[in-house]
C-alpha positions as CSV (number, residue, x, y, z in Angstrom):
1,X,-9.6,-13.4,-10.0
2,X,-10.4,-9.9,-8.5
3,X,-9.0,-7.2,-7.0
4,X,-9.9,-8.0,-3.4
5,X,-8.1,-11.8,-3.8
6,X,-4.6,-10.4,-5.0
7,X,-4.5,-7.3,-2.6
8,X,-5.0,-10.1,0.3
9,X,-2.6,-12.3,-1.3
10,X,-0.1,-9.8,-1.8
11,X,-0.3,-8.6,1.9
12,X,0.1,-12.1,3.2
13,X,2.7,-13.4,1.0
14,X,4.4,-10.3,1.0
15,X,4.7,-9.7,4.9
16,X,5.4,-13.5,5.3
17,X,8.4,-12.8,3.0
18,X,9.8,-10.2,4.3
19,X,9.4,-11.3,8.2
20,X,11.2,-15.0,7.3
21,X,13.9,-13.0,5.3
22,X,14.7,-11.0,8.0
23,X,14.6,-13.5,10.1
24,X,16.6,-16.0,8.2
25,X,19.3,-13.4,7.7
26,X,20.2,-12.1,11.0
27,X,20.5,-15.6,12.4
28,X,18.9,-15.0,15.8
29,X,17.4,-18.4,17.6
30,X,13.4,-18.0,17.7
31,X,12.8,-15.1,15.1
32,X,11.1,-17.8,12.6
33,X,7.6,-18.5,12.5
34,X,8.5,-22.4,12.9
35,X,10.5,-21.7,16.1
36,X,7.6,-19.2,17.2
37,X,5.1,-21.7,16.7
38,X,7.0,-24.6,18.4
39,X,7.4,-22.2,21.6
40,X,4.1,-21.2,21.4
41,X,2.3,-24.6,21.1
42,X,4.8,-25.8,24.1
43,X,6.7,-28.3,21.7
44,X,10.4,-26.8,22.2
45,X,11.3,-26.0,25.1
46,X,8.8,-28.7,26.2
47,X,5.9,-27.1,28.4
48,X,3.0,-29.0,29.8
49,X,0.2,-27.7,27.6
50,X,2.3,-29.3,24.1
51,X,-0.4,-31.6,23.7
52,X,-3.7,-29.7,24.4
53,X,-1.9,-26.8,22.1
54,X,-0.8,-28.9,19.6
55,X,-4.5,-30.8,19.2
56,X,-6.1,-27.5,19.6
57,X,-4.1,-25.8,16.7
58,X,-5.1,-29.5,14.5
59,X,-7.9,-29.0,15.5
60,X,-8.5,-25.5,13.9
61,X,-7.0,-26.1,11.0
62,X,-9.5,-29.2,10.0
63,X,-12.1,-27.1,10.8
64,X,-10.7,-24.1,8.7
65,X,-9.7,-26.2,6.2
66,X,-13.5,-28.2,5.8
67,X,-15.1,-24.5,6.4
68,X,-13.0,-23.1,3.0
69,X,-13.6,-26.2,1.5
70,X,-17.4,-26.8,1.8
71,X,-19.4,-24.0,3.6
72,X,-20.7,-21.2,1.3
């Protein structure tokens, strides 16, 4: 593993950490990334794009997930 993998890894896991415990501890409705991702995507409270938002976002993530996987 290099340098470059656990500087990234550290920034994302890190900043992800800290975000959810902050969020987690002062208790406040919508400050997890769950709950922002929910509103967002139009799944709670309902909106009439949930669908297209919700395939679009499965949608990217098969294609991210086949594109890590298999391209060089």
């Amino acid at each position: 593993m290099n340098t470059a993998w656990v500087v990234w890894g550290g920034l994302v896991l890190g900043s992800f950490a800290v975000l959810e415990t902050i969020a987690l501890l002062n208790h406040r409705e919508g400050d997890t990334l769950s709950e922002r991702l929910r509103e967002w995507l139009g799944i709670y409270p309902v909106k009439h794009w949930r669908l297209a938002a919700s395939a679009a976002l499965l949608g990217f993530l098969v294609w991210f997930g086949w594109h890590i996987v298999f391209q060089q």
